[in-house]
C-alpha positions as CSV (number, residue, x, y, z in Angstrom):
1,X,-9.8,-18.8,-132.0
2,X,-12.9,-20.3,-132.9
3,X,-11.9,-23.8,-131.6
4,X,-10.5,-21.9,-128.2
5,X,-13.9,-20.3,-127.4
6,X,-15.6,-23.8,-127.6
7,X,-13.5,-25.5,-125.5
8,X,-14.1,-22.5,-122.9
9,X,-17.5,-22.4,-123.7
10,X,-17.8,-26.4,-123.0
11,X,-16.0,-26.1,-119.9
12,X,-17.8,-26.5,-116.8
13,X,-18.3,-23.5,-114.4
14,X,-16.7,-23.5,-110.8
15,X,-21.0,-24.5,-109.9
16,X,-20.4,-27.8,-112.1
17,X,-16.9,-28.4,-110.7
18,X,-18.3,-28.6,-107.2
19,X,-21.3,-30.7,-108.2
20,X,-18.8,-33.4,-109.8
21,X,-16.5,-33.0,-106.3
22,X,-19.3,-33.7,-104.2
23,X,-20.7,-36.4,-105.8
24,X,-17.6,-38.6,-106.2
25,X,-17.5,-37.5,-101.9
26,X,-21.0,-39.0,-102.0
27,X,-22.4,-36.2,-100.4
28,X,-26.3,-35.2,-101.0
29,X,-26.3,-31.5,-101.6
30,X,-28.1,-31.5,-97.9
31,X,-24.7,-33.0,-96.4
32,X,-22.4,-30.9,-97.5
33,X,-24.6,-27.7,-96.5
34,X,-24.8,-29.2,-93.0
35,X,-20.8,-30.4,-92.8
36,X,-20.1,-26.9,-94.3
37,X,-22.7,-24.6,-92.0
38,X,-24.1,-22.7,-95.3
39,X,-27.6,-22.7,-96.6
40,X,-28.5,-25.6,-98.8
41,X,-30.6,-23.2,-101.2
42,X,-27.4,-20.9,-101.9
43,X,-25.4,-24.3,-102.6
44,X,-27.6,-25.3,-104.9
45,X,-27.6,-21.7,-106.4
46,X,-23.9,-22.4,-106.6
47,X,-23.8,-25.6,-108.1
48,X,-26.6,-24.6,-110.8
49,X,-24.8,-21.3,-111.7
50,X,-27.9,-18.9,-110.5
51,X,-25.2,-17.7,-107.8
52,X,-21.7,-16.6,-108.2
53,X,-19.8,-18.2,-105.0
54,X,-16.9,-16.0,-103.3
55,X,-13.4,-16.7,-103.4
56,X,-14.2,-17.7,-99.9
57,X,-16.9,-19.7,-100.2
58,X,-15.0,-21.8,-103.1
59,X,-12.0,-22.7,-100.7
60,X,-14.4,-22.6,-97.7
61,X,-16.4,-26.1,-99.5
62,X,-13.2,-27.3,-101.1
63,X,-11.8,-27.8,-97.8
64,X,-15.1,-29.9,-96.5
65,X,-14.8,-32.0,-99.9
66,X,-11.3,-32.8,-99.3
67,X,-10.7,-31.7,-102.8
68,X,-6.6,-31.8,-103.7
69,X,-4.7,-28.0,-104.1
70,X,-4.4,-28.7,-107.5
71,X,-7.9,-28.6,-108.5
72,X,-8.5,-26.2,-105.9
73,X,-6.9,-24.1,-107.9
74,X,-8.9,-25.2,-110.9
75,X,-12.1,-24.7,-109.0
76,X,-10.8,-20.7,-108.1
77,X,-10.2,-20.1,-112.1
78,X,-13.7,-21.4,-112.7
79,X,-14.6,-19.3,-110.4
80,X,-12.7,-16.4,-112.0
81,X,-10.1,-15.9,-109.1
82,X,-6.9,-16.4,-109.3
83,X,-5.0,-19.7,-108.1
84,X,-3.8,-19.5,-104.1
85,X,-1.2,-22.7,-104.1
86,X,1.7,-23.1,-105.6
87,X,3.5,-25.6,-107.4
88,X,7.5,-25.1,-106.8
89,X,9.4,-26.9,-108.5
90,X,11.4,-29.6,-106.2
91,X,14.3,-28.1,-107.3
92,X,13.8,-25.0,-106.5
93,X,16.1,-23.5,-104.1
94,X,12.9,-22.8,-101.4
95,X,12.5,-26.5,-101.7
96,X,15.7,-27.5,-100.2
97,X,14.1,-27.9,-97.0
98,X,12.1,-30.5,-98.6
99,X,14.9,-32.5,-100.2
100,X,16.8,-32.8,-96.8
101,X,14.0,-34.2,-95.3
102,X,13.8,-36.6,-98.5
103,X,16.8,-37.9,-98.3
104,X,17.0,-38.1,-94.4
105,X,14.4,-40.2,-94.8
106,X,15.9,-42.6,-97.6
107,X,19.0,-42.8,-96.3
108,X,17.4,-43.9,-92.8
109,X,15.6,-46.6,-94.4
110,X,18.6,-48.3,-95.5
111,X,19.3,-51.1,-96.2
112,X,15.4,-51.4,-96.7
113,X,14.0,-50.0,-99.5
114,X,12.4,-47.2,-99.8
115,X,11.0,-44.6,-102.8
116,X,9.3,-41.3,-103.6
117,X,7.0,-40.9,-106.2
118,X,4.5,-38.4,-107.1
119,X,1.0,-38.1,-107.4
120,X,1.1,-40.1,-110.8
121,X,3.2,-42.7,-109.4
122,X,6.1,-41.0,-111.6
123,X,9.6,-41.7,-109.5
124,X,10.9,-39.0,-108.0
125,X,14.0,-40.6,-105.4
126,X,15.0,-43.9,-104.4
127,X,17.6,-45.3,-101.9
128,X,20.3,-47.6,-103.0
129,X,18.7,-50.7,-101.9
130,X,15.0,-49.8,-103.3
131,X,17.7,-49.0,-107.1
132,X,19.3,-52.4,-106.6
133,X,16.2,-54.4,-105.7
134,X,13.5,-53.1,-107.3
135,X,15.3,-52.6,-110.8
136,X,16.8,-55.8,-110.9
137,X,15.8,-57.3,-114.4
138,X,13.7,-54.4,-115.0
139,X,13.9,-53.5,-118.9
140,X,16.0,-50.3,-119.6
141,X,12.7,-48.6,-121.3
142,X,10.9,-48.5,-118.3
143,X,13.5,-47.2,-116.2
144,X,13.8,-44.0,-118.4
145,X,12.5,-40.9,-116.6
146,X,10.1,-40.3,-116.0
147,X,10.4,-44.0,-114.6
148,X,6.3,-45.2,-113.5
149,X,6.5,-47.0,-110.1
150,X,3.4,-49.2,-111.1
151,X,4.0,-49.6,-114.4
152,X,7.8,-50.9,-113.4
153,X,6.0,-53.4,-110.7
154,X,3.3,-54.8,-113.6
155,X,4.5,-54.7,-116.9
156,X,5.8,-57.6,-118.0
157,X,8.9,-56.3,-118.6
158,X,8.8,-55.0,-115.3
159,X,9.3,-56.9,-111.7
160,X,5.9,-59.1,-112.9
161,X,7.6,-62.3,-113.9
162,X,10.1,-62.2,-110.6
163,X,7.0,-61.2,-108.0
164,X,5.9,-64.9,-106.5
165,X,2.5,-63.4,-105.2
166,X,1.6,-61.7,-108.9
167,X,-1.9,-62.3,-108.8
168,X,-2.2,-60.9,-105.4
169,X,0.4,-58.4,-105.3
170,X,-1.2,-56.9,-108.8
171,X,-4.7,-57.0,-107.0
172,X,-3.9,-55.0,-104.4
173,X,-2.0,-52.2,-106.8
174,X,-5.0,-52.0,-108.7
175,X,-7.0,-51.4,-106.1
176,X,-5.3,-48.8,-104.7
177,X,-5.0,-46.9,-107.8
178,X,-8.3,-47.3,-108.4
179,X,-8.8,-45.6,-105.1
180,X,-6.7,-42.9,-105.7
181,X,-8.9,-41.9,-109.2
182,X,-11.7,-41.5,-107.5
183,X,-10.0,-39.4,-105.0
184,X,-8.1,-37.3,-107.5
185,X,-10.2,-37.5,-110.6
186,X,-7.1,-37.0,-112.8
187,X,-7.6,-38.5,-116.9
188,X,-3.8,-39.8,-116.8
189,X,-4.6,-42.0,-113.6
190,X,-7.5,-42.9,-115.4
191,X,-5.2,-43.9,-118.2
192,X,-2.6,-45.4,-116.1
193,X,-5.2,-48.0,-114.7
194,X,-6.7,-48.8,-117.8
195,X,-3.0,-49.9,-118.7
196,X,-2.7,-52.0,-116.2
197,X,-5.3,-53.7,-116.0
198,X,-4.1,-54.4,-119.6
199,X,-0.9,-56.1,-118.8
200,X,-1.2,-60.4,-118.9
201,X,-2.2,-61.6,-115.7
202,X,-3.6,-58.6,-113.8
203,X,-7.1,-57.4,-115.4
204,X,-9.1,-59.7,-113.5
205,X,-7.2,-61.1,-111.4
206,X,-8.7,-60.8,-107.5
207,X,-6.6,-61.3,-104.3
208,X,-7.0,-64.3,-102.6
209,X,-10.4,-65.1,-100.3
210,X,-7.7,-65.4,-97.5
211,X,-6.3,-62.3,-98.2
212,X,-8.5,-60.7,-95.7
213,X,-7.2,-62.7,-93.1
214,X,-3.7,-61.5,-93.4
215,X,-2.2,-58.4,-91.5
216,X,-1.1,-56.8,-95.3
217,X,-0.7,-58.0,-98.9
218,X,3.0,-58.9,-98.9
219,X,5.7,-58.3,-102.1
220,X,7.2,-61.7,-102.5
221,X,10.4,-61.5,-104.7
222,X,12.5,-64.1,-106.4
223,X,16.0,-63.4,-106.3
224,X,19.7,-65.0,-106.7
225,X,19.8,-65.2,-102.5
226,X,15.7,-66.6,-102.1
227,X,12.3,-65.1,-101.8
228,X,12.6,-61.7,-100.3
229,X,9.1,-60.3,-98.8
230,X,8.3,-57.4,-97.9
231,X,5.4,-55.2,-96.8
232,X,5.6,-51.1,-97.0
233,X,4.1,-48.3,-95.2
234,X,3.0,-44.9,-97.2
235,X,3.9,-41.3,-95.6
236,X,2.9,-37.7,-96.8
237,X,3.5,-34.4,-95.7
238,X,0.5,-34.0,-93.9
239,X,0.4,-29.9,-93.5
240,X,1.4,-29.2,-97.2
241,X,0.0,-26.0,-98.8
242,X,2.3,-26.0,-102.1
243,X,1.0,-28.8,-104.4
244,X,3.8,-30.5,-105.5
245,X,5.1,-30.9,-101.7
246,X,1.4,-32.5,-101.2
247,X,1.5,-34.7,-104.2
248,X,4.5,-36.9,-102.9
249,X,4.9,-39.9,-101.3
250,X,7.1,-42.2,-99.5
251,X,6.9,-45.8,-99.7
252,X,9.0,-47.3,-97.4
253,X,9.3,-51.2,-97.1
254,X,10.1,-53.3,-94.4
255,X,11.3,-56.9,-94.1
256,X,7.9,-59.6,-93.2
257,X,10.1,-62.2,-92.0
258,X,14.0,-62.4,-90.2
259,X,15.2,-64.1,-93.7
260,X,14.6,-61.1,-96.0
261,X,16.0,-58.5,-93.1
262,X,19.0,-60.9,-92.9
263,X,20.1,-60.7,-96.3
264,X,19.1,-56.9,-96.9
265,X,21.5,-56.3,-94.0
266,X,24.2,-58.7,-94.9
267,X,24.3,-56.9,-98.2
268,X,24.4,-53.4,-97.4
269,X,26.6,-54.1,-94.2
């Protein structure tokens, strides 16, 4: 009991939680009073604790911070309200809607590859030719759920020794999960970089000074039929108000040159 009441005790208040949300958005408390139309001295009432923000209010700045439904509804129990989304399972018979469209869109994407993962880069769905070529040589302990898409890419186990563009390619997956903590501020993204960055040949390794030049960072693949590259596009449900529907995403990835879309195709004809 004792230990409980500390940890609640220690925990910040819904004031704090904002505070922390708008500085990662870089916001001076004047910016977000101004984006949001309230009064700059009741934010900082807010954010100091002095005032007790509505239910309202809380949803009204998490919405100007861009703050994800999942710690929206961690900034409403602060607050002392309860949660407003929530997380159905994918599963879930109400979900089915969702499925279809997952696997319409998979299936459409052959013979490209294509995946969907969730907000921790766990795999949630893959098409048969993103299972055939993105697993190839991968060691059976990272394929066992809940397979990591990044950590399958980078680990040395993983695709790293048959990616030609390592350095690069690695670079550029870093970067973008670096990204996503500060967007998300979630501890096992936090841990999931620190990983990475761990694995031989990524921490410290930049992209290229021409990489700038170039229209994307390409996936360059050894395989038994040549270098396969590929570039890939990200989708999300952009009007999702459950938070596991807004936590996935769809890589899809398309052939960069005629050679890789020729052998995809010949395969999967």
């Amino acid at each position: 009991m004792a230990a409980t009441m500390s940890a609640t005790a220690s925990s910040p208040g819904v004031g704090g939680l904002l505070r922390e949300w708008r500085r990662r958005r870089r916001l001076s408390q004047l910016d977000l009073a101004n984006e949001a139309t309230v009064s700059a001295r009741h934010l900082s009432f807010v954010e100091t604790g002095r005032s007790k923000p509505s239910r309202e209010l809380v949803l009204h700045l998490a919405e100007h911070l861009e703050v994800p439904l999942r710690e929206r509804n961690s900034l409403l129990l602060a607050a002392g309200y309860a949660p407003r989304y929530h997380q159905t399972p994918l599963e879930a018979e109400e979900m089915a809607p969702v499925r279809q469209a997952l696997d319409s869109i998979l299936a459409g994407h052959q013979p490209f590859p294509a995946v969907v993962v969730d907000r921790r880069w766990d795999l949630v769905s893959a098409n048969a030719s993103a299972l055939a070529i993105l697993t190839e040589g991968v060691a059976e302990h990272l394929l066992a759920p809940p397979a990591n898409a990044l950590r399958v890419s980078l680990h040395p186990d993983g695709l790293a020794p048959r990616i030609a563009n390592i350095a690069e390619y690695a670079a550029h997956l870093v970067d973008r999960l670096r990204r996503e903590v500060e967007v998300y501020a979630d501890p096992q993204l936090v841990d999931l970089h620190a990983e990475l960055c761990g694995y031989p040949g990524v921490a410290g390794s930049p992209s290229p000074a021409d990489t700038v030049s170039r229209l994307f960072v390409p996936l360059v693949l050894r395989t038994d039929r040549g270098e396969l590259t590929f570039f890939s596009t990200v989708a999300t449900f952009g009007t999702a108000r459950d938070v596991t529907v807004e936590e996935l995403a769809i890589e899809s990835f398309f052939p960069a040159d005629a050679a890789t879309a020729a052998v995809l195709r010949a395969r999967w004809a």
